[in-house]
C-alpha positions as CSV (number, residue, x, y, z in Angstrom):
1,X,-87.7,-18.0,16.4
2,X,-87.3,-14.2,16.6
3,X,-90.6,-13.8,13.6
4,X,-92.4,-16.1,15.9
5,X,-91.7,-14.2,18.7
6,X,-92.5,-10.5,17.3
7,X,-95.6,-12.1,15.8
8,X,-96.7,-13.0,19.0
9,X,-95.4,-9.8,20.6
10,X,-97.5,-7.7,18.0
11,X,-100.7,-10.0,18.9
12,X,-100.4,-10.0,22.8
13,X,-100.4,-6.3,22.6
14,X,-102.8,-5.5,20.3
15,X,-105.1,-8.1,22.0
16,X,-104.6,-5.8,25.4
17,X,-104.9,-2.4,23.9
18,X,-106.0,0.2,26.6
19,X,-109.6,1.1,26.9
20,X,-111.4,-1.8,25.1
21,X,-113.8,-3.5,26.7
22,X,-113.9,-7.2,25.8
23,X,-116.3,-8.7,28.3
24,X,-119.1,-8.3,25.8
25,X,-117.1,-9.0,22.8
26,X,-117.7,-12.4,21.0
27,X,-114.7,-12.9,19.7
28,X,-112.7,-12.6,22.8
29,X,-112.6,-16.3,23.2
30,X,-111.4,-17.0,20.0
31,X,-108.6,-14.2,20.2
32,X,-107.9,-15.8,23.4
33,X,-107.2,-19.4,21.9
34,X,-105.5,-17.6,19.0
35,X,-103.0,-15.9,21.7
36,X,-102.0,-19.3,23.1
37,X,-101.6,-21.3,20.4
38,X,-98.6,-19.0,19.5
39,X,-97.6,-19.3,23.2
40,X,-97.3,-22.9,22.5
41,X,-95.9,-23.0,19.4
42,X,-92.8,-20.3,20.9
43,X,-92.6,-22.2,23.7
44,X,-91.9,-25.3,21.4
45,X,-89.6,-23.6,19.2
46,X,-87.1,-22.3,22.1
47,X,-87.4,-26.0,23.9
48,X,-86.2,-27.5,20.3
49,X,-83.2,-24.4,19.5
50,X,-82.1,-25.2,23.4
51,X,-82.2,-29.0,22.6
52,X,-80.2,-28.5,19.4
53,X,-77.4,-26.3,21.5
54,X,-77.6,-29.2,24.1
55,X,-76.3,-31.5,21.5
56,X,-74.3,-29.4,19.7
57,X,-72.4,-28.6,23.1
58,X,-71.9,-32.7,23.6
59,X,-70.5,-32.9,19.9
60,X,-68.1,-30.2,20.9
61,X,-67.0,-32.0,24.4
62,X,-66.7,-35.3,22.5
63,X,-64.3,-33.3,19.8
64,X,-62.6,-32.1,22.2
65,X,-61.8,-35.4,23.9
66,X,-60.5,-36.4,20.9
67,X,-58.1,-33.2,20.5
68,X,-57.0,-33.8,23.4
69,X,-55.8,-37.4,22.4
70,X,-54.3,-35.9,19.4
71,X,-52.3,-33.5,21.4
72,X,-50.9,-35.9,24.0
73,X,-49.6,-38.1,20.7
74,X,-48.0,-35.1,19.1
75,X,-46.5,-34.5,22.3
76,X,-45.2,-38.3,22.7
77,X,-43.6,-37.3,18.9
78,X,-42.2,-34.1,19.5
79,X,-40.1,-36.4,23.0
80,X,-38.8,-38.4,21.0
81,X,-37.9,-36.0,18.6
82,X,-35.7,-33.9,21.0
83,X,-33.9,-38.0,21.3
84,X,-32.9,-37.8,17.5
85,X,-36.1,-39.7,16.6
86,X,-37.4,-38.7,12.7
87,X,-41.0,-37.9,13.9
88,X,-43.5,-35.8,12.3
89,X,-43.9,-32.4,14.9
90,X,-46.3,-30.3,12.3
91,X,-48.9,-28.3,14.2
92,X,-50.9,-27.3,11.2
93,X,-53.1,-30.1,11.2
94,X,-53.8,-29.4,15.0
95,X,-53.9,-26.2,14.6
96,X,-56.5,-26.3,12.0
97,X,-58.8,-28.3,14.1
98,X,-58.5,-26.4,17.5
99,X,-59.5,-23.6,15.3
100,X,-62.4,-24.9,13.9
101,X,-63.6,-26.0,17.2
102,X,-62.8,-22.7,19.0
103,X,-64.7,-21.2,15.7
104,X,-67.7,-23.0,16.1
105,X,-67.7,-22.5,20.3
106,X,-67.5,-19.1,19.9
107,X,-70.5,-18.9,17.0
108,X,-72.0,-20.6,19.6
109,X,-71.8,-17.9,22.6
110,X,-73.2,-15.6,19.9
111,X,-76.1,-17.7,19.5
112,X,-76.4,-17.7,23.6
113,X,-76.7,-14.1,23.5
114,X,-79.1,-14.0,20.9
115,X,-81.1,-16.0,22.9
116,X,-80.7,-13.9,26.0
117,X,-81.8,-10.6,24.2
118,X,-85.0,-12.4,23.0
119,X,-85.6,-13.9,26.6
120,X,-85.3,-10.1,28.0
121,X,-88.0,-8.7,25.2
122,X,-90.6,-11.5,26.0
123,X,-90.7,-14.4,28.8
124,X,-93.7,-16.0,30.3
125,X,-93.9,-18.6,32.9
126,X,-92.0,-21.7,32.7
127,X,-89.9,-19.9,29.7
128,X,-87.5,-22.5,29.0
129,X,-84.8,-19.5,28.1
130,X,-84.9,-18.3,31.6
131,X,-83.3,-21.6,33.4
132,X,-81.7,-23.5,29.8
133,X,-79.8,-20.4,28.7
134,X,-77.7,-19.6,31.7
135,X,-76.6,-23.2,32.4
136,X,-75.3,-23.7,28.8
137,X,-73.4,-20.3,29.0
138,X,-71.7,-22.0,31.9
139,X,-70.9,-25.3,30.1
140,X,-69.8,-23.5,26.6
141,X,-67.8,-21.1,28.7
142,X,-65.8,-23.9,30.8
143,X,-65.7,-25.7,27.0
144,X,-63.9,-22.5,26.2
145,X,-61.5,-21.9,28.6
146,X,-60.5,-25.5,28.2
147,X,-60.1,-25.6,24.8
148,X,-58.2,-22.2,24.9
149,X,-55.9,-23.6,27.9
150,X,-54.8,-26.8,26.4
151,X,-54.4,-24.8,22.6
152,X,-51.3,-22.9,23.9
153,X,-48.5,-25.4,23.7
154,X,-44.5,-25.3,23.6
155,X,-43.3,-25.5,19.9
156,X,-40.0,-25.8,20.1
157,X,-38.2,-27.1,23.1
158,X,-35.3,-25.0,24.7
159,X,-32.6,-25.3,22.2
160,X,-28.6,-23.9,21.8
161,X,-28.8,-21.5,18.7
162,X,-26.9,-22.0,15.6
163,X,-25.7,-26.0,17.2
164,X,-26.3,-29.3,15.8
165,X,-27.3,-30.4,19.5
166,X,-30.5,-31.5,19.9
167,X,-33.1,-30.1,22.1
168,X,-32.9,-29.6,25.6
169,X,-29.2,-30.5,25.5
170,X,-28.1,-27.2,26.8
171,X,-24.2,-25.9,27.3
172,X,-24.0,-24.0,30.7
173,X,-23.4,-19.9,30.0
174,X,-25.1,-20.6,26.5
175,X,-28.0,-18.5,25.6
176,X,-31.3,-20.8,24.3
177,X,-34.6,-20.2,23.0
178,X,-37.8,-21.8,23.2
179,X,-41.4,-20.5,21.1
180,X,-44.9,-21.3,22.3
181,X,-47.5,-21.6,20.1
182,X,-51.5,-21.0,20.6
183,X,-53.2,-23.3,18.2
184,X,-56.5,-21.6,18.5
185,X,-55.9,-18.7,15.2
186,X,-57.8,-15.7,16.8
187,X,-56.6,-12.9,14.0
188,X,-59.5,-10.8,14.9
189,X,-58.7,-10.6,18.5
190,X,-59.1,-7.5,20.1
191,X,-56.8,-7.5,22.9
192,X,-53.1,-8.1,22.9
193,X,-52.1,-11.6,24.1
194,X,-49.4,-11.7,27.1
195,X,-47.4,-15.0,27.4
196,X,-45.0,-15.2,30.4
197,X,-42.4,-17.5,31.0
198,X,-41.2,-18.6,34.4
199,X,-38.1,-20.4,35.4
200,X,-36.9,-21.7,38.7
201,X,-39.7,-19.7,40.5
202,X,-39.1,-22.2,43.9
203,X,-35.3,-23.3,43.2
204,X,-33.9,-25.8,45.5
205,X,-31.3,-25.3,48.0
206,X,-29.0,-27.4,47.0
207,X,-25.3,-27.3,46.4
208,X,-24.4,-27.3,42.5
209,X,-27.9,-26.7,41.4
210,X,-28.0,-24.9,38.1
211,X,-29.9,-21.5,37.4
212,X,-31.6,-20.4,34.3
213,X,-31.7,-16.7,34.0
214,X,-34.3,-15.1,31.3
215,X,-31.9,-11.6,29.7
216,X,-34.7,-9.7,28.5
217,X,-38.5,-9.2,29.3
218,X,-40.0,-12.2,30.9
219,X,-43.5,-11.5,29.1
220,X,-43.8,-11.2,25.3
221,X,-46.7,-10.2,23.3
222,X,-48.2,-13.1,21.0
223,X,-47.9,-11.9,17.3
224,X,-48.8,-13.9,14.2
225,X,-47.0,-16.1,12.3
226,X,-44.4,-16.2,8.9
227,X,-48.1,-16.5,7.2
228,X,-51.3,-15.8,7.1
229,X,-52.1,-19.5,8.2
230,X,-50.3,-19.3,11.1
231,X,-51.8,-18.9,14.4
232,X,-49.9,-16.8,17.5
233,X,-46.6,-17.4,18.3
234,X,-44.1,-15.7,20.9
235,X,-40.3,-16.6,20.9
236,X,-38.3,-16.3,23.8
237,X,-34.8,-16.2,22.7
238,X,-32.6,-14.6,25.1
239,X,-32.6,-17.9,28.4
């Protein structure tokens, strides 16, 4: 698309060089024709790479549906878990998959912009680029926040340290801990991550109603895993 588009580029401008007169010039005409048939054939070309993002976007929303049926299942296993149930609570596959999802939504944005800088070096009327590229920037974006949303989960539920209790069986003056997980990897990031945990922000009044306190920093910094394959974690282990 971008050859096509310099070709064209190079051709529209030398066919309107300053200080030629073409009204006596035979081959004007044919120049002329020669000008628009690339037209068309760009034109054609950024209709198809818009058509090809337009389905690759709907892939990604139907993948996403999926994920998110995979995620309410784990979640079903990791409740009855906490009950003493033997389930299966490993993230990795999950994890995998949201990443190669967020991967390919975020090659995607790249792509957008790609587009975007060609649009801004040559448009015409009725450039497809002009109205098609914004709209799916809005749709990949919401895809993206989305995805990025429902990725950060709670690993492990509150839970006594160094007790054979199960989760969320909690002793009162006992400290607890509980890690969140985001199961998009993002190892190239470069911002810090904040995760912040809230407890009690609108407590009842009520008489006997317990209170959770949090003994350190409410906000933790999400670092990598044990390994390499892990994605970002943050433990909170002073509740």
């Amino acid at each position: 698309l971008e050859d096509l588009q310099d070709t064209f580029d190079f051709c529209y401008k030398l066919y309107n060089q300053p200080g030629q007169d073409r009204t006596s010039d035979p081959q004007k005409n044919q120049q002329l024709q020669a000008l628009q048939a690339k037209l068309q054939i760009l034109d054609r070309q950024r209709r198809e790479v818009l058509a090809q993002l337009q389905q690759l976007l709907g892939r990604s929303e139907t993948l996403r549906d999926f994920l998110q049926q995979e995620l309410g299942a784990w979640r079903q296993r990791q409740q009855r878990s906490c009950l003493g149930a033997p389930n299966d609570t490993d993230l990795r596959p999950l994890e995998t998959w949201f990443t190669e999802l967020g991967q390919g939504l975020f090659q995607l944005l790249q792509l957008l912009r790609a587009l975007d800088e060609l649009r801004q070096k040559v448009t015409y009327e009725q450039d497809p680029l002009k109205a098609g590229t914004p709209l799916l920037e809005q749709r990949l974006r919401e895809l993206l926040t989305f995805l990025l949303k429902s990725a950060f989960v709670v690993e492990q539920q509150p839970c006594m340290p160094n007790s054979a209790r199960r989760p969320l069986v909690l002793r009162t003056g006992t400290k607890f801990s509980a890690r969140a997980r985001l199961l998009v990897r993002l190892h190239q990031r470069r911002h810090h991550m904040q995760a912040s945990i809230h407890i009690d922000r609108d407590p009842p009044n009520i008489k006997g109603f317990r209170r959770f306190n949090i003994l350190t920093s409410s906000s933790k910094t999400l670092l990598t895993g044990d390994s390499p394959q892990e994605g970002l974690i943050c433990d909170f282990q002073y509740l």
